[in-house]
C-alpha positions as CSV (number, residue, x, y, z in Angstrom):
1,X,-63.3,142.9,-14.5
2,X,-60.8,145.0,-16.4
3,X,-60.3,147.4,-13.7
4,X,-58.5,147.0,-10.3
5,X,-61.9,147.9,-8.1
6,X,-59.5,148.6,-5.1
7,X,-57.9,152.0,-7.6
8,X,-61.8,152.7,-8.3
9,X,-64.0,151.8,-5.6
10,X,-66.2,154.0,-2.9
11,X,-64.7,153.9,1.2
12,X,-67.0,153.5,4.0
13,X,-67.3,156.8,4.5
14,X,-68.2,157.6,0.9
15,X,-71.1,155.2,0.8
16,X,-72.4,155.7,4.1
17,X,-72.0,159.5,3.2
18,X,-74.3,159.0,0.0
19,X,-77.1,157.0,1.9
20,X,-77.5,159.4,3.8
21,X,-78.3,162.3,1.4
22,X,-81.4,160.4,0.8
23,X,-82.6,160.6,4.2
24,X,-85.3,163.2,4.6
25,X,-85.4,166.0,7.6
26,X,-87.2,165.0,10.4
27,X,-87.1,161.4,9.5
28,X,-87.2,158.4,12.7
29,X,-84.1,156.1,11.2
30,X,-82.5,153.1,12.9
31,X,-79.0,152.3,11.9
32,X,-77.2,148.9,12.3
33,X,-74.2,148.1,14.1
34,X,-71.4,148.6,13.1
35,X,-70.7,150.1,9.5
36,X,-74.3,151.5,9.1
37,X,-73.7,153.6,12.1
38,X,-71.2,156.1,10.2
39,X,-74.8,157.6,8.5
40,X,-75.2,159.7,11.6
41,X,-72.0,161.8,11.0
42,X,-73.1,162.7,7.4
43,X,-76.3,164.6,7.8
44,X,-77.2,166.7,4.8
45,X,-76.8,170.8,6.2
46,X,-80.1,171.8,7.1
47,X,-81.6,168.7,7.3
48,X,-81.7,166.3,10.9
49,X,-82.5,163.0,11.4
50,X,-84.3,161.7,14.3
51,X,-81.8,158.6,15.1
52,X,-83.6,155.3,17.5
53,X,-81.6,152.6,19.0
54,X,-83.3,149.6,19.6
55,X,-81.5,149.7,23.3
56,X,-84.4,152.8,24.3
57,X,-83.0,155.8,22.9
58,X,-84.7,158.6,20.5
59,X,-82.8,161.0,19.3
60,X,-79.3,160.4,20.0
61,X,-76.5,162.8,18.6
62,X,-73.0,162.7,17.0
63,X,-70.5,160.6,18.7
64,X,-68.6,162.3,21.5
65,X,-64.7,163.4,21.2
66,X,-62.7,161.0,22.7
67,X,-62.4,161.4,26.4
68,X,-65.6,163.0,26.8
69,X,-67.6,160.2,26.6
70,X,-70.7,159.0,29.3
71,X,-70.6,155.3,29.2
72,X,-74.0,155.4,30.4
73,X,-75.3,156.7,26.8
74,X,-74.3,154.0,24.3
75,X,-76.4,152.9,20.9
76,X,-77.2,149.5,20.9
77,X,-73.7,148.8,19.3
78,X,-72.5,150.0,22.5
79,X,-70.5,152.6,21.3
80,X,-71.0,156.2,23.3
81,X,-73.3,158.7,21.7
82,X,-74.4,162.0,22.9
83,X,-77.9,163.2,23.2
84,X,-79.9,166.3,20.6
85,X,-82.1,168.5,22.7
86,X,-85.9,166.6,23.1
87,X,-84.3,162.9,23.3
88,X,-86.2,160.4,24.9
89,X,-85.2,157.4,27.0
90,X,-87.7,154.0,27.4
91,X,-87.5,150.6,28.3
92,X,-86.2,147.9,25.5
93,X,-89.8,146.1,24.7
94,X,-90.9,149.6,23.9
95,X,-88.2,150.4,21.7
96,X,-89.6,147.2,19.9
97,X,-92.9,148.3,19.7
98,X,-91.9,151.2,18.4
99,X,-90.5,149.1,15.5
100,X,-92.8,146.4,14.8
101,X,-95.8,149.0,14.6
102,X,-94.3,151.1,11.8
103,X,-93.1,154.0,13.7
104,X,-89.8,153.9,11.7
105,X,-88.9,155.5,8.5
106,X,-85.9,154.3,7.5
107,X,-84.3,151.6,8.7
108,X,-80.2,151.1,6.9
109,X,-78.2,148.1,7.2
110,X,-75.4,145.9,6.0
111,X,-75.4,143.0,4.2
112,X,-73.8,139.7,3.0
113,X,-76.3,139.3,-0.1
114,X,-79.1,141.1,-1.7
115,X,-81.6,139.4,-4.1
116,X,-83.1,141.0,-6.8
117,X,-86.2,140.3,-5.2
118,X,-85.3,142.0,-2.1
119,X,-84.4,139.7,0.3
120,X,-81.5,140.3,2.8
121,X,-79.3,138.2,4.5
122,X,-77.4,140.3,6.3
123,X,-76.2,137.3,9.1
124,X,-75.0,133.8,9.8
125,X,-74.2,131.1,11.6
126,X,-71.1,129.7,9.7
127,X,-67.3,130.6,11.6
128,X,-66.7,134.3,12.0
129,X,-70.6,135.4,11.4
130,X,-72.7,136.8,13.7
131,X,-74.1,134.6,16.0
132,X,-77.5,135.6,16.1
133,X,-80.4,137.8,13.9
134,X,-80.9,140.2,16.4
135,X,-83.3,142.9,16.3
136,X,-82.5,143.3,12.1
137,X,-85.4,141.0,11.8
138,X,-87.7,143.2,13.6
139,X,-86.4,146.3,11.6
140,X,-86.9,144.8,8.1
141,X,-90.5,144.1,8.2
142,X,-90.9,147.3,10.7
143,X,-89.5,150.4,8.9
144,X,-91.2,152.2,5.9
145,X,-88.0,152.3,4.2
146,X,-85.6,149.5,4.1
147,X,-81.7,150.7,2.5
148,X,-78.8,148.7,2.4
149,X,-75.0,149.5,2.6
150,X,-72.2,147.9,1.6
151,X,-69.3,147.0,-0.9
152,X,-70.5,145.7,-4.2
153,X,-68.0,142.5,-3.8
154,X,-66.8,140.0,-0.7
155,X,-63.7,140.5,0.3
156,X,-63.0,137.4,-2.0
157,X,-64.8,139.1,-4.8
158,X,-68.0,137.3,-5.0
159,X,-71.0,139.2,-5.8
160,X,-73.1,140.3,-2.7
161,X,-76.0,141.1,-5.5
162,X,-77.2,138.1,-6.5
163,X,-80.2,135.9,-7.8
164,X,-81.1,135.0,-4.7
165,X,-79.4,134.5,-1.1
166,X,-77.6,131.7,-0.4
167,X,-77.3,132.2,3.5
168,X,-80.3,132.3,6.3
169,X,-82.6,135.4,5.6
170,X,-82.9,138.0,7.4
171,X,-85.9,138.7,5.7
172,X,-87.8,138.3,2.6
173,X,-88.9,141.1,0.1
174,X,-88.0,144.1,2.2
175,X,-84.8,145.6,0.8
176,X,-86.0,149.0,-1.6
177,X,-82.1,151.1,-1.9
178,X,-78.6,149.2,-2.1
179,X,-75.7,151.7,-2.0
180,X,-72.7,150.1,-2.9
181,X,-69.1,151.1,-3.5
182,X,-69.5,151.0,-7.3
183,X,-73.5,152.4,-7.6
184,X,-76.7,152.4,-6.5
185,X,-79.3,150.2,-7.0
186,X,-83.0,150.0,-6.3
187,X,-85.2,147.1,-6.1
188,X,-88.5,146.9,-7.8
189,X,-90.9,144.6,-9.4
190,X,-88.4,141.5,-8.1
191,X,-85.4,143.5,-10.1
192,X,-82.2,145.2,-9.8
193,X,-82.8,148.8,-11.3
194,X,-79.5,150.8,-12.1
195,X,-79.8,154.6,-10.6
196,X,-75.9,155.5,-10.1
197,X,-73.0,154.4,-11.0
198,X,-69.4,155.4,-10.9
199,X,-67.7,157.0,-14.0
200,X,-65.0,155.1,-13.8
201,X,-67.0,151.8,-14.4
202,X,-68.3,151.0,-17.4
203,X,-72.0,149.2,-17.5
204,X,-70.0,145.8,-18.4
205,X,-67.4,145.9,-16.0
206,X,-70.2,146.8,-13.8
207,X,-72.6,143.6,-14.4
208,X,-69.8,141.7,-14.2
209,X,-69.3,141.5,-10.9
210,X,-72.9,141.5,-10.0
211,X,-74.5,138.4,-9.6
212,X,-78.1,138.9,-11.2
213,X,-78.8,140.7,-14.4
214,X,-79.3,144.9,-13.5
215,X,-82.1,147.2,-15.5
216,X,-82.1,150.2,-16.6
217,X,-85.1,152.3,-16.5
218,X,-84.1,155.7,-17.9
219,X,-80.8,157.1,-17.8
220,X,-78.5,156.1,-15.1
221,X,-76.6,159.1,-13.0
222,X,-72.8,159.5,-12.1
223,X,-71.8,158.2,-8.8
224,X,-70.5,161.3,-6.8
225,X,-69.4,161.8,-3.4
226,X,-67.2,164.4,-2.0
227,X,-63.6,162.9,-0.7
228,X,-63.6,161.7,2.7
């Protein structure tokens, strides 16, 4: 790629920001550890969420300044969260249920890779990864709405977008919406379609470091976030 993507690319912040402008009031949304968490602070104005954790909580609030928090209110990250007026506490297997029988809208994760077809692998078993699948599996083929967040390249610059996953699925298919730190993307008919993109990247510099071919259906938007 011509350009230096570390001058040019999206932060955390700005891609978790953009996912969540896509998230409609009064939606039920699970978020995954870690990264995928940083959704809840960017709630469009006038629009709220209605945020699950698979450890029993609906409708958990912000994050709580530092030194106020309750250790006995954490997401299933366990980081401290604070509650939104009407939230609801229940047992683990019911916070399950409540996921495998499609009582979620919108369930956003991270990711290793993302095939054009839609499967995620967002997990492994090699040094360093996560040790087990957890409850993603659960959430991929429970939500409505599958999204996907994270940086368009591996820290060694390999494409996370690829042909197809090279590492133990998460699951198969379910991926719809991948914001990245260059664009966005949506998956359909077992193809990468081209929605956003940044300005400062052209098309080519773009699909090359993408590892399976991206459509265009239409004309494809500017990638803009506000600085964070």
């Amino acid at each position: 790629m011509s350009l230096d993507l570390n001058d040019i690319q999206l932060s955390n912040a700005q891609i978790a920001w953009r996912a969540a402008q896509d998230i409609a009031d009064g939606a039920y949304v699970n978020l995954g550890i870690g990264f995928p968490e940083m959704v809840a602070k960017f709630q469009p104005e006038g629009r709220e969420a209605v945020f699950h954790t698979e450890n029993g909580v609906l409708g958990f609030g912000r994050a709580p300044d530092a030194g106020d928090e309750d250790w006995d209110l954490i997401n299933a990250g366990k980081k401290a969260i604070t509650l939104n007026p009407g939230a609801a506490f229940f047992h683990h297997a019911d916070s399950f249920a409540m996921v495998r029988g499609g009582h979620l809208d919108v369930a956003i994760l991270g990711a290793y890779e993302v095939a054009q077809n839609g499967d995620l692998a967002n997990w492994s078993t090699g040094r360093g990864g996560v040790p087990a699948v957890g409850g993603a599996m659960d959430l991929v083929h429970g939500a409505k709405r599958v999204a996907v967040i994270t940086d368009h390249v591996t820290k060694k610059g390999a494409p996370k977008l690829v042909e197809a996953c090279n590492l133990p699925l998460t699951g198969v298919g379910c991926v719809t919406r991948v914001y990245t730190s260059l664009c966005v993307v949506d998956v359909t008919g077992g193809r990468f379609v081209l929605r956003e993109k940044l300005a400062a990247v052209s098309l080519e510099d773009l699909q090359s470091v993408t590892g399976a071919e991206l459509h265009r259906d239409g004309d494809v938007g500017e990638l803009v976030v506000p600085e964070l």
